[in-house]
C-alpha positions as a Markdown table, in Angstrom:
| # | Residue | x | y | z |
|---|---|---|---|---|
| 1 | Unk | 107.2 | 112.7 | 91.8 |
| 2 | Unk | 108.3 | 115.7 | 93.4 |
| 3 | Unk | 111.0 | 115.8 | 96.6 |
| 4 | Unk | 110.5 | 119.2 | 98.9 |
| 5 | Unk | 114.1 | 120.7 | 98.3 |
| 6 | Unk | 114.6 | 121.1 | 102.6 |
| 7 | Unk | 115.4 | 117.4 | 102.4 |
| 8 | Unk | 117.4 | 115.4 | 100.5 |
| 9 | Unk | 115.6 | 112.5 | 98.4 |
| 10 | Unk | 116.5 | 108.7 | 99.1 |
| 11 | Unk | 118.1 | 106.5 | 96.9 |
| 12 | Unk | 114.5 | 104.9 | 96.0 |
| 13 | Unk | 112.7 | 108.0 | 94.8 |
| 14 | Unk | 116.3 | 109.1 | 93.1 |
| 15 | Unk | 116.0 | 105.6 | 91.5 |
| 16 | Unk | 112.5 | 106.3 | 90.2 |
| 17 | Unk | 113.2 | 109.6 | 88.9 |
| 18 | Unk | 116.2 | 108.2 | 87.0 |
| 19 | Unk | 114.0 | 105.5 | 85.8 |
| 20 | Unk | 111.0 | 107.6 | 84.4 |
| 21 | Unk | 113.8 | 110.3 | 83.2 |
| 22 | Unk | 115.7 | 108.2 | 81.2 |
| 23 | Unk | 113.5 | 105.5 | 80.1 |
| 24 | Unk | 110.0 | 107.2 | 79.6 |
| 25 | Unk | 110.0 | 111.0 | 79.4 |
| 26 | Unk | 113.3 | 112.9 | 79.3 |
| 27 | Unk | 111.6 | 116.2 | 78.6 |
| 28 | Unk | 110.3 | 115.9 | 82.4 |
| 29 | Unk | 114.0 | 117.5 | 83.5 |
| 30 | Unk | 114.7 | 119.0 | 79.8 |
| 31 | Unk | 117.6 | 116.5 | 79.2 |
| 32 | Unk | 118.5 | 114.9 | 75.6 |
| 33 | Unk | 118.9 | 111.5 | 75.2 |
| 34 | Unk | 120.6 | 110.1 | 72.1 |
| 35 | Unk | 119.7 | 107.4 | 69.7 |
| 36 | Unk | 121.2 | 104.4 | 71.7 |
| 37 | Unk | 119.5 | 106.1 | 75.7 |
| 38 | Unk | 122.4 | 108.1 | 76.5 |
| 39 | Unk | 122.6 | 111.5 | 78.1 |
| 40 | Unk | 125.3 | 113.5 | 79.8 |
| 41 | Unk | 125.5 | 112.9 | 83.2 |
| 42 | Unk | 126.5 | 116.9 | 84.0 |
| 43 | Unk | 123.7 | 118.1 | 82.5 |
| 44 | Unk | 121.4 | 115.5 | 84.3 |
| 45 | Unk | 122.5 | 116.2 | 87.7 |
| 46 | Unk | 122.2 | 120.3 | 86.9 |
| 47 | Unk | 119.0 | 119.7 | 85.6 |
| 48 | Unk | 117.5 | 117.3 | 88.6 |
| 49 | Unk | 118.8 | 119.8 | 90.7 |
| 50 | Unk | 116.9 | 122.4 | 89.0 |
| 51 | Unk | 114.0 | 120.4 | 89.7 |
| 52 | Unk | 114.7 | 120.2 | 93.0 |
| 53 | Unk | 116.3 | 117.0 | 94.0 |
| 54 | Unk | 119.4 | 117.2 | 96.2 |
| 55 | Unk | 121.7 | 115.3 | 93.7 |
| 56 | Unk | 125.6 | 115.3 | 92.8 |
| 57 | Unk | 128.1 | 112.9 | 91.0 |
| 58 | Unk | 128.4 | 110.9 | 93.9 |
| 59 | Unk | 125.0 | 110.6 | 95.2 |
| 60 | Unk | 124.4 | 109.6 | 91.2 |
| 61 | Unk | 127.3 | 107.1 | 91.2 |
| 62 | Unk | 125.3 | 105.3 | 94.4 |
| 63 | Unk | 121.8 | 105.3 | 92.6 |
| 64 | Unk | 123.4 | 103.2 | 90.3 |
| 65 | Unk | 125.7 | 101.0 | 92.4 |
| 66 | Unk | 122.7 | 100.2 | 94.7 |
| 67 | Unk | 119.8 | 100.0 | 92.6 |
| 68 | Unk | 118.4 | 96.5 | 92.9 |
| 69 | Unk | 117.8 | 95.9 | 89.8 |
| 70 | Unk | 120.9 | 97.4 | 88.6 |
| 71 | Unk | 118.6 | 99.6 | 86.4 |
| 72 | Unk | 121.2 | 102.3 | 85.2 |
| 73 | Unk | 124.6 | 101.9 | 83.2 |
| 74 | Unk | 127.6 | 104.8 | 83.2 |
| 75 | Unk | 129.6 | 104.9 | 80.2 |
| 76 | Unk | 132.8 | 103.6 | 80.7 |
| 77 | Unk | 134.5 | 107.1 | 80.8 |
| 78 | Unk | 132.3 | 108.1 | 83.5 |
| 79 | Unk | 130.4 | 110.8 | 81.2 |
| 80 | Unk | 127.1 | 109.4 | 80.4 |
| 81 | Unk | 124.2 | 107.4 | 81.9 |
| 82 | Unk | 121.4 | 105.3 | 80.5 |
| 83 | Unk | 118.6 | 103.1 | 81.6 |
| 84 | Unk | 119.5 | 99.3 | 80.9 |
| 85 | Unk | 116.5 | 98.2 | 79.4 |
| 86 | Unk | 113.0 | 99.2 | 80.0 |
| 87 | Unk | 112.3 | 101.8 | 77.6 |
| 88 | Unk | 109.0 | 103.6 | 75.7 |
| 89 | Unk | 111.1 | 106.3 | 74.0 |
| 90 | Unk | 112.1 | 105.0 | 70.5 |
| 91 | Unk | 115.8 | 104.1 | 71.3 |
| 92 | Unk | 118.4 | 101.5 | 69.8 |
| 93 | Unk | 120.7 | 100.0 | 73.2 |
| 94 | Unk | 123.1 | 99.1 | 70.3 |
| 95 | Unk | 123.0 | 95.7 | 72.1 |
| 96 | Unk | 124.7 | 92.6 | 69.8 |
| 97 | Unk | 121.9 | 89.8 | 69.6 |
| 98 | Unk | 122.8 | 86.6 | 72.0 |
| 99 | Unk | 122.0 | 83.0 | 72.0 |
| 100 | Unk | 120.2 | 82.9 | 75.2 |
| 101 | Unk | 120.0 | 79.9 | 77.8 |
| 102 | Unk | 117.6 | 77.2 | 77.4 |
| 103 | Unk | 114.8 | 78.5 | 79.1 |
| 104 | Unk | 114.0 | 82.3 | 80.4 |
| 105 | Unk | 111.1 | 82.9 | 82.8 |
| 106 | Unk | 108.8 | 85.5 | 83.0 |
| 107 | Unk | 107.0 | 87.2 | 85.8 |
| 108 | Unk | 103.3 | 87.9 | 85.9 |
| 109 | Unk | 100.1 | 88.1 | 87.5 |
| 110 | Unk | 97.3 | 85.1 | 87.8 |
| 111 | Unk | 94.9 | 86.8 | 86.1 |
| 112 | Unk | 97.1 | 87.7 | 83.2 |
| 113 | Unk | 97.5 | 83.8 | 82.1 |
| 114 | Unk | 94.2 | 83.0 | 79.8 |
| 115 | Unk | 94.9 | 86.4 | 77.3 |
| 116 | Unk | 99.2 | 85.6 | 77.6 |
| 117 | Unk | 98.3 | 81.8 | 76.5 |
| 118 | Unk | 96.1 | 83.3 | 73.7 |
| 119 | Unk | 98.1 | 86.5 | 72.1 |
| 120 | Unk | 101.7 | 85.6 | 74.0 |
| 121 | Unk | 104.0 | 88.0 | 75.7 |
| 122 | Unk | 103.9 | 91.3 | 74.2 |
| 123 | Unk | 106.0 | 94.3 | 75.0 |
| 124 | Unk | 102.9 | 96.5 | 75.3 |
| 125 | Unk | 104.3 | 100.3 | 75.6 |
| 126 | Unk | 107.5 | 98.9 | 75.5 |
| 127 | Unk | 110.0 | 98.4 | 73.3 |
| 128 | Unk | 111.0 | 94.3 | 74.5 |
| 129 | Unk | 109.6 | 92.0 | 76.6 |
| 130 | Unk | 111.8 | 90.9 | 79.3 |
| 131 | Unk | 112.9 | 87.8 | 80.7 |
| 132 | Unk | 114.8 | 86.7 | 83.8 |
| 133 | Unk | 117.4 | 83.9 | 83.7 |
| 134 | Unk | 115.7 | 82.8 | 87.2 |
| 135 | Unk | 112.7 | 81.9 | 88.1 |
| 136 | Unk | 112.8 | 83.5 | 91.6 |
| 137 | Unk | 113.2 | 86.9 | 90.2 |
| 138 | Unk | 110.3 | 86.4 | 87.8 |
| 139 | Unk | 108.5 | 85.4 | 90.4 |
| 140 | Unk | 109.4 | 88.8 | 92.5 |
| 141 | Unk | 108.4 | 90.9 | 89.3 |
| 142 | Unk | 105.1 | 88.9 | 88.8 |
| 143 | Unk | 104.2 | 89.6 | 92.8 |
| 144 | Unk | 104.3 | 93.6 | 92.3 |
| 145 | Unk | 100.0 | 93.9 | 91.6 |
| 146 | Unk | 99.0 | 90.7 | 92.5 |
| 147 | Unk | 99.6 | 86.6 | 92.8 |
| 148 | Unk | 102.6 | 86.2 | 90.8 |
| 149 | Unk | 103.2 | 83.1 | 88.4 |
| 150 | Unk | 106.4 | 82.6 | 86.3 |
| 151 | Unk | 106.5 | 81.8 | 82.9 |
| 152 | Unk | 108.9 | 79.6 | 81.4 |
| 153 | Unk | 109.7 | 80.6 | 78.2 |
| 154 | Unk | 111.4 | 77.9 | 75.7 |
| 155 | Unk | 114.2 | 80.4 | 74.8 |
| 156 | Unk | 116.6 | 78.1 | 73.0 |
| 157 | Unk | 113.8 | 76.9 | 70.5 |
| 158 | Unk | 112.4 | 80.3 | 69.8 |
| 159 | Unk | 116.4 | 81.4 | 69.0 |
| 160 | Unk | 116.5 | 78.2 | 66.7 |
| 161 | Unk | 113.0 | 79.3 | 64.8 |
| 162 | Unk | 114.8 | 82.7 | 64.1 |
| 163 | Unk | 113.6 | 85.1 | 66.8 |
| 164 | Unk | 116.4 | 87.8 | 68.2 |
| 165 | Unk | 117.6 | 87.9 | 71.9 |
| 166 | Unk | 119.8 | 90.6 | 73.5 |
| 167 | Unk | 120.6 | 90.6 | 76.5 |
| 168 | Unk | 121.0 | 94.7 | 78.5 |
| 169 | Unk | 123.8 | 95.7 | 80.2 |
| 170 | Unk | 122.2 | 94.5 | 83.7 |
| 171 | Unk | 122.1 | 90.7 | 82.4 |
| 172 | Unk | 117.4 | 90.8 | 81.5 |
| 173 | Unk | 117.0 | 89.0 | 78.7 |
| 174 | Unk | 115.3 | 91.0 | 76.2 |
| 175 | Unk | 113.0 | 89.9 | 72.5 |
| 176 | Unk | 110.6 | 91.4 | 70.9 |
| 177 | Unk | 107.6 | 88.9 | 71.5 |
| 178 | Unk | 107.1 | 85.5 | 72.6 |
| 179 | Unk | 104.8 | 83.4 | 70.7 |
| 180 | Unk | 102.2 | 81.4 | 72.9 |
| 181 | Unk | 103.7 | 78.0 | 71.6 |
| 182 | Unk | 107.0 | 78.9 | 73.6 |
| 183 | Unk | 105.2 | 79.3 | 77.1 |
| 184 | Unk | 105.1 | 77.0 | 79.8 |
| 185 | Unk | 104.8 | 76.9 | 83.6 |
């Protein structure tokens, strides 16, 4: 995604730069991320704007305050940003695993059912599979490409058969796979 520099970019496409920066491909603005997804916010901003997008600490600081899905998380001291959850880089969030909640849902598509009921849910290029503590929002993700369907995922029984849950910074449930025997509707 490129932003002509005569305008300044909105808070979506600075959202989805941030997003495929600092979950996907860091090298795109020549930024270093550390083990656990964080980078310097200074050298971020000098870099985006580099690039060409019309950025500064507090057109960053509203990216993340308004981003819907409260994708983005600044270090307590201000200094450094990282995605949530989301990522394909090899990183470690450094997250403490959590019993989750009963049940978890999951958004997809229709036609994703007959090979999800066969393998499960798979993180695919990612590094977890998410889940939503509501079925509404699954249902929102599921309805990006096509007819969405949530997933109810049996959460409390996979955490008692010994599989890991953390939960990110912006409250998605993540695991590493769900086993078809865990999945509902």
């Amino acid at each position: 995604m490129t932003v002509p520099s005569d305008r300044s970019p909105s808070m979506k496409e600075l959202g989805k730069l941030l997003s495929h920066v600092l979950r996907h491909a860091p090298e795109r603005l020549g930024i270093a991320i550390d083990e656990h997804g964080w980078t310097p916010v200074e050298p971020l901003i000098a870099q985006a704007r580099k690039a060409g997008f019309k950025i500064d600490r507090s057109v960053l600081e509203r990216v993340v305050a308004e981003n819907d899905k409260q994708r983005f998380t600044l270090s307590a001291d201000g200094l450094r940003i990282r995605a949530a959850q989301g990522h394909s880089i090899a990183i470690d969030l450094a997250l403490e695993p959590s019993e989750p909640p009963d049940v978890l849902f999951q958004g997809t598509e229709r036609h994703n059912l007959d090979e999800i009921f066969a393998k499960g849910l798979v993180a695919g290029s990612r590094r977890h599979v998410h889940l939503s503590l509501h079925q509404e929002t699954a249902i929102r993700v599921g309805g990006r490409h096509g007819t969405p369907v949530a997933l109810r995922i049996a959460a409390r029984r996979m955490h008692a058969d010994g599989i890991a849950f953390w939960q990110a910074d912006n409250g998605v449930w993540l695991t590493i796979y769900v086993p078809p025997e865990y999945l509902s509707f």
